[in-house]
C-alpha positions as CSV (number, residue, x, y, z in Angstrom):
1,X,175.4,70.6,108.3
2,X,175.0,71.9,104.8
3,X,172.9,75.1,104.4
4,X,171.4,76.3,100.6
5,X,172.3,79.9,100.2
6,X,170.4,82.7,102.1
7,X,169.8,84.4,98.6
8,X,167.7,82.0,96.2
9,X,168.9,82.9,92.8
10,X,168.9,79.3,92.0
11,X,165.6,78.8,92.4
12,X,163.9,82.4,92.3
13,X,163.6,84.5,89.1
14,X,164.8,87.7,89.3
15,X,163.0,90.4,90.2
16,X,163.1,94.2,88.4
17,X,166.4,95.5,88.5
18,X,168.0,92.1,88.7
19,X,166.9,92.1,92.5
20,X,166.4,88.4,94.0
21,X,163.5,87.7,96.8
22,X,165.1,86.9,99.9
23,X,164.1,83.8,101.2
24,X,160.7,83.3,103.3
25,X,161.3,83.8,107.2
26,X,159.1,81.5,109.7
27,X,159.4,81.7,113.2
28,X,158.7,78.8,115.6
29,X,157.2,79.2,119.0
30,X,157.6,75.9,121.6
31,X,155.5,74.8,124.5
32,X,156.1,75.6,127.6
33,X,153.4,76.8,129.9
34,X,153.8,79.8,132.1
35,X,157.7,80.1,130.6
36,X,156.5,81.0,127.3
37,X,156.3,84.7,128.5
38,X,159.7,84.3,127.7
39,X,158.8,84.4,123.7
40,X,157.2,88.0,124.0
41,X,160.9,89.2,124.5
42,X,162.5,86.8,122.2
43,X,159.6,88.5,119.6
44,X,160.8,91.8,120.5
45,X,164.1,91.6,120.2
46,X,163.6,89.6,117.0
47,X,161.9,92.9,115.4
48,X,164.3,95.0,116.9
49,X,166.9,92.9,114.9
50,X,165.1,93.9,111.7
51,X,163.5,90.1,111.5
52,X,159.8,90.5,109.7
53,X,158.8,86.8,109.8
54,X,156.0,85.8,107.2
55,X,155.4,82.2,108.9
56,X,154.8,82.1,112.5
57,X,153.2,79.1,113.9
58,X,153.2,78.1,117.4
59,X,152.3,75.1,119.8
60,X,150.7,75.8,123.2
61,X,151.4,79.1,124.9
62,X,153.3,79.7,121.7
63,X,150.0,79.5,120.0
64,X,149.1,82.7,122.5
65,X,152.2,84.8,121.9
66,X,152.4,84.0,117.7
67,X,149.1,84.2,116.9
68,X,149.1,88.0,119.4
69,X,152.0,88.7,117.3
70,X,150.2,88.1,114.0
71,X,147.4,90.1,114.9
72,X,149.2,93.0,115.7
73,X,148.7,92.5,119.4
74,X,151.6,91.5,121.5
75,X,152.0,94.9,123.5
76,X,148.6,94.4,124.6
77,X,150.0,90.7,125.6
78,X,153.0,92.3,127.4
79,X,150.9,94.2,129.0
80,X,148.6,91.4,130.2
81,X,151.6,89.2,131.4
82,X,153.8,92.0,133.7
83,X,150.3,92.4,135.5
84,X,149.9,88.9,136.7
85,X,150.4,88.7,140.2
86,X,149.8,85.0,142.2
87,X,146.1,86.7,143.6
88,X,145.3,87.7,139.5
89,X,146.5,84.7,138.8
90,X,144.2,83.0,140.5
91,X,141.5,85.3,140.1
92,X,141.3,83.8,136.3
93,X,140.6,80.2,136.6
94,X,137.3,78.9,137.1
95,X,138.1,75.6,139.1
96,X,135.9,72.6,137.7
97,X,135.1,69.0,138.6
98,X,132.7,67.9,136.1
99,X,134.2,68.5,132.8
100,X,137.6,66.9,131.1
101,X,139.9,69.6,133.5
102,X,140.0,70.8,136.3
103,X,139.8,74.4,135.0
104,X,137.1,75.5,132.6
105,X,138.4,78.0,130.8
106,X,135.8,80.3,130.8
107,X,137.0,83.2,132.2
108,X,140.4,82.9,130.0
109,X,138.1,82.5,127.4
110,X,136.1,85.6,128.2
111,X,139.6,87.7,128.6
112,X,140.7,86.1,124.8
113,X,137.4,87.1,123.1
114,X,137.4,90.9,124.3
115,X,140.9,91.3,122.6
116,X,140.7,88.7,119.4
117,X,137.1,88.0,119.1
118,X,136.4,88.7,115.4
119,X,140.2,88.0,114.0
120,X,140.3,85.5,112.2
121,X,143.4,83.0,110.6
122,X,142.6,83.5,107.5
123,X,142.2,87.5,107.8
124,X,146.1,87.7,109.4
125,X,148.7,90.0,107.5
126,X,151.0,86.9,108.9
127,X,150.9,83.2,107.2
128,X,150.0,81.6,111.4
129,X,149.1,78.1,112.5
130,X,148.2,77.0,116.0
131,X,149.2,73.4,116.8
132,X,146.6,70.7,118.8
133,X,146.4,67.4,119.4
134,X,142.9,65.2,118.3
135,X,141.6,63.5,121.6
136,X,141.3,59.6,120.7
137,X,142.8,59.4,117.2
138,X,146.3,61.5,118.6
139,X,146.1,63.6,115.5
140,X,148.5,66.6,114.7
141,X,146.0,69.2,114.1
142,X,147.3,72.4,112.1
143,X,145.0,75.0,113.0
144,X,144.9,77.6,109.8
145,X,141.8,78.6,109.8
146,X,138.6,80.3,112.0
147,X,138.5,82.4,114.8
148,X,142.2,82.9,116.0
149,X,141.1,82.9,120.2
150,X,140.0,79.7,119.3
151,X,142.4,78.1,117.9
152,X,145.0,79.4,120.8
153,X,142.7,78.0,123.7
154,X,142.9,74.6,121.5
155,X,146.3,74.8,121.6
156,X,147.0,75.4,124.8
157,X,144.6,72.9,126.5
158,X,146.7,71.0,128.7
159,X,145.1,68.0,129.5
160,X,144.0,67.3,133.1
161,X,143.9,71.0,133.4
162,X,142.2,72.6,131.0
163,X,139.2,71.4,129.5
164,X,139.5,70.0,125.9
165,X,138.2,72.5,123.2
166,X,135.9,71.2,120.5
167,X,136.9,72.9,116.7
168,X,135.2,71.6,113.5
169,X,133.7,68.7,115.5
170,X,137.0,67.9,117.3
171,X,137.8,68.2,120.8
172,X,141.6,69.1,120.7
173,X,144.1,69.4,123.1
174,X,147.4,70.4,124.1
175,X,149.4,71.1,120.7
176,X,152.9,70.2,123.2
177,X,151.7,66.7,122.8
178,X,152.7,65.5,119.4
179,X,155.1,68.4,118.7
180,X,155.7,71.0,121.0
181,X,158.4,72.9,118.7
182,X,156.8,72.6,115.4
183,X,159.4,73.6,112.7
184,X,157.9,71.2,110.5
185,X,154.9,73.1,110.5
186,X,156.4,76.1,109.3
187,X,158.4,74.8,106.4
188,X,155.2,73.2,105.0
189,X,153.7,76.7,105.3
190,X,156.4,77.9,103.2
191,X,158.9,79.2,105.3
192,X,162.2,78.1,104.0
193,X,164.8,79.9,106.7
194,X,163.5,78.6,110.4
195,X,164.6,80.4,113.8
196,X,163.0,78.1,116.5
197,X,162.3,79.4,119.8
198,X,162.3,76.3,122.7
199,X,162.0,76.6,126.1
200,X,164.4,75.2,128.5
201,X,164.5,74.3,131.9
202,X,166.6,73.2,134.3
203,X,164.0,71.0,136.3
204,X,163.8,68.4,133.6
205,X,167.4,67.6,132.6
206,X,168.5,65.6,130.1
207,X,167.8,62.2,131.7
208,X,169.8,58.8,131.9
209,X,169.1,55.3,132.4
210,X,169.6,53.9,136.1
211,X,169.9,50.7,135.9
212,X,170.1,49.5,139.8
213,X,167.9,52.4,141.7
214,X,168.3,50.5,144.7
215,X,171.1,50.7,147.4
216,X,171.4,54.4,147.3
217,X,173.2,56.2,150.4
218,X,170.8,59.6,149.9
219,X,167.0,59.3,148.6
220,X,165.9,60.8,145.6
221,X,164.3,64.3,145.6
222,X,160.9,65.0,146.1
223,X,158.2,67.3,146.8
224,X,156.5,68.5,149.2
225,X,152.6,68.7,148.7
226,X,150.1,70.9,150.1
227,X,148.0,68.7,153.5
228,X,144.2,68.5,152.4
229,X,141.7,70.2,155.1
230,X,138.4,70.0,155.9
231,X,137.5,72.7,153.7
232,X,139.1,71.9,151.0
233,X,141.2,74.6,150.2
234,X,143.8,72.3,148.7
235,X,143.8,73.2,145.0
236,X,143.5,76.8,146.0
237,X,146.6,77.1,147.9
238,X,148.4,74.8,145.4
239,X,147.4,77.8,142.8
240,X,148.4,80.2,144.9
241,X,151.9,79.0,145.7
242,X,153.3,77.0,143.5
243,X,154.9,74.0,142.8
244,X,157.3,73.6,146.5
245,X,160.6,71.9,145.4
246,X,162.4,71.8,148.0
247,X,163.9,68.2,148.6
248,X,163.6,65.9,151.1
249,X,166.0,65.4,153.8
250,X,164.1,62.8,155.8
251,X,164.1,59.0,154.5
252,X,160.5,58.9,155.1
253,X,159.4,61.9,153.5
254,X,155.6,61.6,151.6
255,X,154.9,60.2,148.3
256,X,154.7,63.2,145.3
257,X,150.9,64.0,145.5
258,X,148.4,64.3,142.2
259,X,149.6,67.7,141.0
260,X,153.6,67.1,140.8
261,X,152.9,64.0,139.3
262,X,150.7,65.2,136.5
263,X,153.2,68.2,136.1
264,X,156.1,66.9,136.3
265,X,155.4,64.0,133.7
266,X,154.1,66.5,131.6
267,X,157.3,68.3,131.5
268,X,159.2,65.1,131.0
269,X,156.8,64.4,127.8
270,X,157.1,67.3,126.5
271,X,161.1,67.2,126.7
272,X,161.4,64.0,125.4
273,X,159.3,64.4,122.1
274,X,160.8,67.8,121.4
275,X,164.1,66.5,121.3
276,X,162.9,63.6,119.3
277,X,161.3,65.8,116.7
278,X,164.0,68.6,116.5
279,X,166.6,65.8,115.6
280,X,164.2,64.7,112.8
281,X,163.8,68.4,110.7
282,X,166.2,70.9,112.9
283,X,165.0,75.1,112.5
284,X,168.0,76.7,110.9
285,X,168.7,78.9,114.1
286,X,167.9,77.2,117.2
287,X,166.9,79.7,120.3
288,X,167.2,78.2,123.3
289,X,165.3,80.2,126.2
290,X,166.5,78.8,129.3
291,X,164.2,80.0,132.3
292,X,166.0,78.4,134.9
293,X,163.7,77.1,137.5
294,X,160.7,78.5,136.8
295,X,157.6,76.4,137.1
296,X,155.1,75.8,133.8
297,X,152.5,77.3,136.1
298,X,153.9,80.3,137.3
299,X,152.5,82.9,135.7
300,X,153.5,85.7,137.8
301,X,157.0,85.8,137.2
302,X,156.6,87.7,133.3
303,X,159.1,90.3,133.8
304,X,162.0,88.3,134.2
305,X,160.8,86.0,131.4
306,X,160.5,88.4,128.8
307,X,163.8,90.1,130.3
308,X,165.2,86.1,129.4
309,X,163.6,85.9,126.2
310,X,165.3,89.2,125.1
311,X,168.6,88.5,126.2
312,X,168.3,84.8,124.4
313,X,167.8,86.7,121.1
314,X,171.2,88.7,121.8
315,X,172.9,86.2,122.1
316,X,171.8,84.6,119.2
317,X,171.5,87.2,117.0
318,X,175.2,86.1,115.1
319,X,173.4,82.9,114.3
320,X,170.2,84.0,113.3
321,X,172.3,87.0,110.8
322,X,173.8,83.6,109.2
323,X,170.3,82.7,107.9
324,X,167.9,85.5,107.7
325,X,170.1,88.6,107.2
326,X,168.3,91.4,105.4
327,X,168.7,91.6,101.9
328,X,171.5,93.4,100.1
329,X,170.0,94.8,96.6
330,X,172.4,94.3,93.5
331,X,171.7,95.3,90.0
332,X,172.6,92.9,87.5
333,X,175.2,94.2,86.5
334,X,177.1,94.6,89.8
């Protein structure tokens, strides 16, 4: 695919001493749940690269880890991530059965507004957008301006689990719904080199089309769910450990229960419309995280996320030189 030129002499006038502006970096952050923590390396390692984005917009839990980065504030995000354990974890969802989730929010909402209550959008040194997703109409929402914690807890609102959060009269959603890797979002903002950063995961593969499922000499995989009891502890232990995917070995093995189903076809949304929109307006570097494994909801497992994120980077880092190298000053009459 044709690239224009990293230097813009063509469309830039010169600067003093014949010096040209480089072009306009924007960084992309996907969706991705719990694997995001992954982008607080990829971040890192991007700076250590000499990379000073002026675009960063994010979708989701790239919302948390761009707009952090914006305000100056990712260490403290590090920091918050490598201190998750399952029982912390836990210890910060507020389990609801009332509202439109079955977590509130409130207490992540509480931990957001100590350390970004007051920052606002607008007020950034860094152009940011959060991405959401209108409930009923299905809009794209851009989310540009007003307080920055709450535009990330719009964007990360993951329907069915959190509860939807209600900005400028709307109650948004889930920004991984219409575009979980939003390069498209960026170039309007001005950015015109693009390194995208998108999660992937080996649990949701590419997919095919069966056409006969039946006949089959070996069932397909499932998972195992968590037995209710009388005191229902159910969505606690759930929390607690996980998603179990280990598969079935017996023909008769139990039905996927509420929680796989909601995210695993989650996952398999997601996947399907980033590919979909990456095909129509492709970043100019493309970062691919690949967390293995890892579950969108465990949270627990930051350090060898961020140890992925960083190594992505490093790999990349020949690509990412082809687009948004820094800038080599010429006089005019070099």
């Amino acid at each position: 695919m044709f690239r224009a030129p990293y230097w813009r002499s063509d469309l830039e006038p010169a600067l003093g001493g014949g010096r040209v502006r480089p072009a306009r970096v924007g960084v992309v952050l996907g969706a991705g749940a719990a694997r995001g923590w992954a982008h607080i390396g990829a971040m890192q390692e991007l700076d250590a690269l000499g990379v000073r984005p002026e675009v960063i917009v994010g979708s989701s839990i790239g919302s948390l880890v761009g707009g952090c980065y914006a305000a100056g504030k990712l260490d403290m995000l590090e920091v918050f991530a490598r201190s998750l354990t399952k029982r912390r974890v836990f210890g910060l969802l507020d389990f609801s059965f009332t509202g439109g989730g079955l977590i509130g929010g409130e207490r992540l909402r509480a931990r957001l507004e100590a350390e970004l209550g007051g920052i606002r959008i607008e007020d950034l040194p860094i152009r940011f957008a959060g991405v959401a997703t209108e409930i009923g109409g299905g809009h794209e929402i851009w989310l540009r301006r007003g307080p920055l914690a709450e535009a990330i807890r719009a964007s990360y609102a993951l329907p069915g689990v959190f509860e939807p959060v209600k900005v400028d009269g709307r109650w948004l959603f889930d920004g991984a719904i219409v575009n979980p890797v939003p390069v498209s979002v960026a170039r309007a903002l001005g950015a015109e080199r693009v390194i995208a950063f998108n999660i992937s995961s080996e649990i949701v593969g590419r997919g095919t089309a069966i056409q006969d499922p039946f006949g089959r000499p070996e069932p397909p995989p499932v998972v195992d769910e968590p037995a209710n009891d009388s005191n229902g502890r159910t969505i606690a232990r759930w929390w607690r450990g996980g998603v179990p995917r280990a598969p079935a070995t017996e023909t008769d093995a139990p039905a996927p229960g509420l929680m796989t189903v909601m995210v695993n076809a989650f996952d398999i949304l997601q996947d399907r419309i980033m590919r979909s929109r990456l095909a129509g307006d492709p970043p100019d570097a493309l970062v691919q995280l690949k967390v293995g494994k890892i579950g969108m909801f465990e949270f627990h497992r930051a350090d060898e996320l961020i140890a992925l994120g960083r190594e992505a980077v490093r790999r990349a880092a020949a690509e990412i030189a082809q687009h948004v190298e820094l800038p080599r000053i010429e006089s005019a009459g070099a």
